[in-house]
N, C-alpha and C positions, 0 to 999 in steps of 0.2 A: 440787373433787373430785380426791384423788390418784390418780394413774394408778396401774394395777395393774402390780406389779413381781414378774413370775416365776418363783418358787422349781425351774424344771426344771434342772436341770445341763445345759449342753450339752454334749452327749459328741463329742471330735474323731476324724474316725477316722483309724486308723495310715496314718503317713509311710509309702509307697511306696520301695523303696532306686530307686536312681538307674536301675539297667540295667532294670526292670520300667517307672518311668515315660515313658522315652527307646525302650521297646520292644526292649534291645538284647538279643542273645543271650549268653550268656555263655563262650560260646567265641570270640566277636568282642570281646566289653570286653579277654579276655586278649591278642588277637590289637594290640588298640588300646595296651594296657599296653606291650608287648611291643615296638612301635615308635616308641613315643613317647621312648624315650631319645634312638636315634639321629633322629629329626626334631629334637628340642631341641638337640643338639648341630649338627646343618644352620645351624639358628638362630641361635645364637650363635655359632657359630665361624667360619661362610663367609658365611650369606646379608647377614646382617647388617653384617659386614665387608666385602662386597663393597660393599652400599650405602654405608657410609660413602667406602670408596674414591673411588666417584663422585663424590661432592661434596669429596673432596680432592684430585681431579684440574683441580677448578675453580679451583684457591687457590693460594698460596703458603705450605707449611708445613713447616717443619723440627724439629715434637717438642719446640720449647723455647718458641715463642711461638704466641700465636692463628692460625691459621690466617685470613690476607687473601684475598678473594676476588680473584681476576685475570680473572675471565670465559674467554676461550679462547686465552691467552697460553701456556700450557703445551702444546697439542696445536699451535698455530702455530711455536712453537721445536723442535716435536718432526717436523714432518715439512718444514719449508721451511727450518730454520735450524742444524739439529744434524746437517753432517757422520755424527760419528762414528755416529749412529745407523744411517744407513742401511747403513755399514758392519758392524755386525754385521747387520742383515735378510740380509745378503749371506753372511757368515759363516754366520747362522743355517741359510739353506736351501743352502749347501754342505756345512755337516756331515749334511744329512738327505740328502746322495744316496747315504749308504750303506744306507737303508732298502731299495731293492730288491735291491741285493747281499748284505743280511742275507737276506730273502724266498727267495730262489734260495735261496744256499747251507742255509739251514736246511731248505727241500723235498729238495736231496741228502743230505744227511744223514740225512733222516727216511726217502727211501726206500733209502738201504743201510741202515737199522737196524731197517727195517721186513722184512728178507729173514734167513731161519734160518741164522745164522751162529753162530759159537762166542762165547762169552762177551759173548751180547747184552745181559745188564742192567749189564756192567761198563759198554760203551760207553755205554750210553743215560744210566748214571748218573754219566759222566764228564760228557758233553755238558751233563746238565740242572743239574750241581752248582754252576756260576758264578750260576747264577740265586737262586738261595738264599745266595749268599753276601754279605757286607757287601759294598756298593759301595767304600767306602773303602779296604776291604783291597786288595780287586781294582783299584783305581785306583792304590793304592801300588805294588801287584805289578809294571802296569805300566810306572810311571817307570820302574822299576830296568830293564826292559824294553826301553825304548826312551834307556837311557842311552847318553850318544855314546863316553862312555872303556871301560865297564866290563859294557855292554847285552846282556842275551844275544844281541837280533836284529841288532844290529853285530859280536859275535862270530861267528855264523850264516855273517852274510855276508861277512867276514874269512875263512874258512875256504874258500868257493869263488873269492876272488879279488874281492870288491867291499868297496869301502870304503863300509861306511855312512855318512850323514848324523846331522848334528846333531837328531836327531828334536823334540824338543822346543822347542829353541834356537832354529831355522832358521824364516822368515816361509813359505818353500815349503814346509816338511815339516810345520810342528806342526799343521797341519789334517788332511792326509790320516794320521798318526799318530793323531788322534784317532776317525779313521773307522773306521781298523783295529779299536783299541778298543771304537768303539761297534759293529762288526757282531759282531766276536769274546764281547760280553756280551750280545748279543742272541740267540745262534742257540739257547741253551738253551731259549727261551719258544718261539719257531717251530720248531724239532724235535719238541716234544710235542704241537703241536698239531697239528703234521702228520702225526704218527703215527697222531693218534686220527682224522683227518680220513682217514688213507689206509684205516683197517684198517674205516671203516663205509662204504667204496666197497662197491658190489651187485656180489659174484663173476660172477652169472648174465651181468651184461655183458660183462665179461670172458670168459666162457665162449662167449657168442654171437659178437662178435669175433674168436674162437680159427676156431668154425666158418664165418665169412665170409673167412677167412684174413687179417686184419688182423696187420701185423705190430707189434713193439715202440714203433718211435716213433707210430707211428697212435693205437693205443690208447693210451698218455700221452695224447697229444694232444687223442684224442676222447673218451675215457672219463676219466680220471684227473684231467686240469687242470680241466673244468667240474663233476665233481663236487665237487672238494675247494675250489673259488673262493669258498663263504661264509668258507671257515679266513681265503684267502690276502685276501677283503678287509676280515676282520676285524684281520688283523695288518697291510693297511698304515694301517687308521684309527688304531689304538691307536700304532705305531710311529711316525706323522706326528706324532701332539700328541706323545708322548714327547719328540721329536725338537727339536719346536719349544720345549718348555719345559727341553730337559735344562740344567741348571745344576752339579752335583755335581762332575762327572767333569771340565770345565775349570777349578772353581775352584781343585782340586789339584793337577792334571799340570799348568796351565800359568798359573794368576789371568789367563786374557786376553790371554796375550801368546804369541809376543814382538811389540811393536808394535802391539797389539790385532787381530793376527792369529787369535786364536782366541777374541775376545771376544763370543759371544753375545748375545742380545737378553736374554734372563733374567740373565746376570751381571753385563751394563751397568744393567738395571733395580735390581740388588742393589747396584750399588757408588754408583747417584744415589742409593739409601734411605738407604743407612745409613751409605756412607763420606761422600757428598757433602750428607745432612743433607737434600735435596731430596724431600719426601713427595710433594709435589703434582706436579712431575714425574714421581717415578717412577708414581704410578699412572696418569699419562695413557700413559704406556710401557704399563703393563699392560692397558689397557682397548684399544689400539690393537692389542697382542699377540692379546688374546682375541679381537675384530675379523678377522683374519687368518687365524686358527688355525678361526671361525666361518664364514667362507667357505670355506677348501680344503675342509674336513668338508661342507660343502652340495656342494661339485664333485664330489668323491669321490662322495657317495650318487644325486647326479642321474646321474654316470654308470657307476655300480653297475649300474645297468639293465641297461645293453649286453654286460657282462660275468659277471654273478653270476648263477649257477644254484641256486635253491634246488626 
């Protein structure tokens, strides 16, 4: 007996689109669209490359042959056998003790610009103008700046009776040269934020103060510094990595020198990649960097506490 074979058509019923059977809304699919570029770019460009980093930090590779594993022979020549290393960590956090000198003077700044004087948006747009400018230009500007024959700030000081230094030239000067530079590019970014940080201080406090008879420096002190402290310690976290990764600014006023006087941890990392061919060294540089840069940011925030008034 043949089995009965039925002539009913099965009817399928219609495909769901994707956001109906996933229950999404459609203001979140676009919301999803919409940042999925830059996650894919996260992806390939940093996460991804960081990982490999890590396992090139393990190796011996210089970009023309396979990469040899060496185990932990790169991070043992990096902190018990390379001199010169620890010589820029040293360079490195001497160029950052211009970060509170940038801090201060950026708050004076901000509050004489912050008072009804004549031609306030010129100054304010003098101040914030370096910050938009090409770093390179501003880095060349300076040389000429700090030149020892022809410098305007050796001219300056020729004029009152000092003979400038070799600014650049000189193992004592081309550091603190560079500092000047980096507080001098920096006060544009801490000016504006201390503007906006001063101008949403609570008047009423200040008014109440007025009638306990507080004078000038009290009220700075008690009203002024703790309310604007989320600005002042979000400019020195941001200004500390800046600091610790700046690269740019020495490779052209000085490639490091003279004598690896102003040779940075980021420029020494740049000149094992790519002059010295060294890959797997230099990333164990960098992972030792980021290391560093990951604990002061922990200290910084643990004792943010004691300090920061939100």
């Amino acid at each position: 007996m043949k089995p009965e074979i039925s002539t009913e058509t099965k009817v399928q019923s219609p495909k769901k689109p994707l956001r109906k059977r996933f229950n999404i809304k459609e203001e979140y699919l676009w919301g999803y669209l919409f940042v999925l570029p830059p996650i894919l770019g996260f992806m390939l460009f940093a996460f991804l490359p960081m990982l490999f980093s890590i396992y090139v930090s393990f190796t011996a590779f210089d970009l023309y042959n396979p990469a040899v594993f060496n185990g932990l022979d790169n991070y043992k020549r990096l902190l018990f056998e390379d001199d010169l290393f620890r010589k820029t960590i040293i360079n490195t956090f001497y160029a950052a003790l211009g970060i509170p000198l940038s801090i201060v003077l950026s708050l004076i700044i901000a509050m004489a610009l912050n008072q009804k004087i004549k031609g306030l948006s010129f100054f304010r747009t003098a101040f914030f103008l370096p910050t938009v400018c090409s770093i390179v230009a501003l880095t060349l500007l300076w040389r000429w700046i700090f030149n020892s024959d022809f410098g305007l700030l050796n001219i300056m000081l020729g004029s009152i009776g000092i003979d400038g230094p070799a600014w650049l030239s000189s193992e004592t000067w081309a550091m603190p040269a560079m500092i000047i530079q980096g507080v001098w590019s920096g006060l544009g970014m801490g000016m504006i934020l201390y503007l906006a940080a001063l101008q949403s201080v609570n008047p009423a406090l200040y008014e109440a103060a007025d009638i306990d008879g507080a004078n000038g420096w009290n009220k700075f002190r008690y009203i002024t510094i703790p309310s604007i402290s989320p600005t002042t310690f979000f400019l020195l976290i941001t200004s500390t990595i800046t600091a610790l990764q700046d690269f740019q600014r020495f490779m052209i006023m000085t490639e490091g020198g003279p004598n690896y006087a102003t040779t940075t941890v980021v420029y020494y990392l740049f000149l094992n990649a790519f002059r010295y061919m060294e890959m797997g060294y230099a990333s164990a540089m960098a992972w030792v960097l980021g290391l560093i840069i990951l604990v002061i940011t922990i200290i910084n925030f643990k004792l943010s506490k004691r300090w920061v008034h939100y």
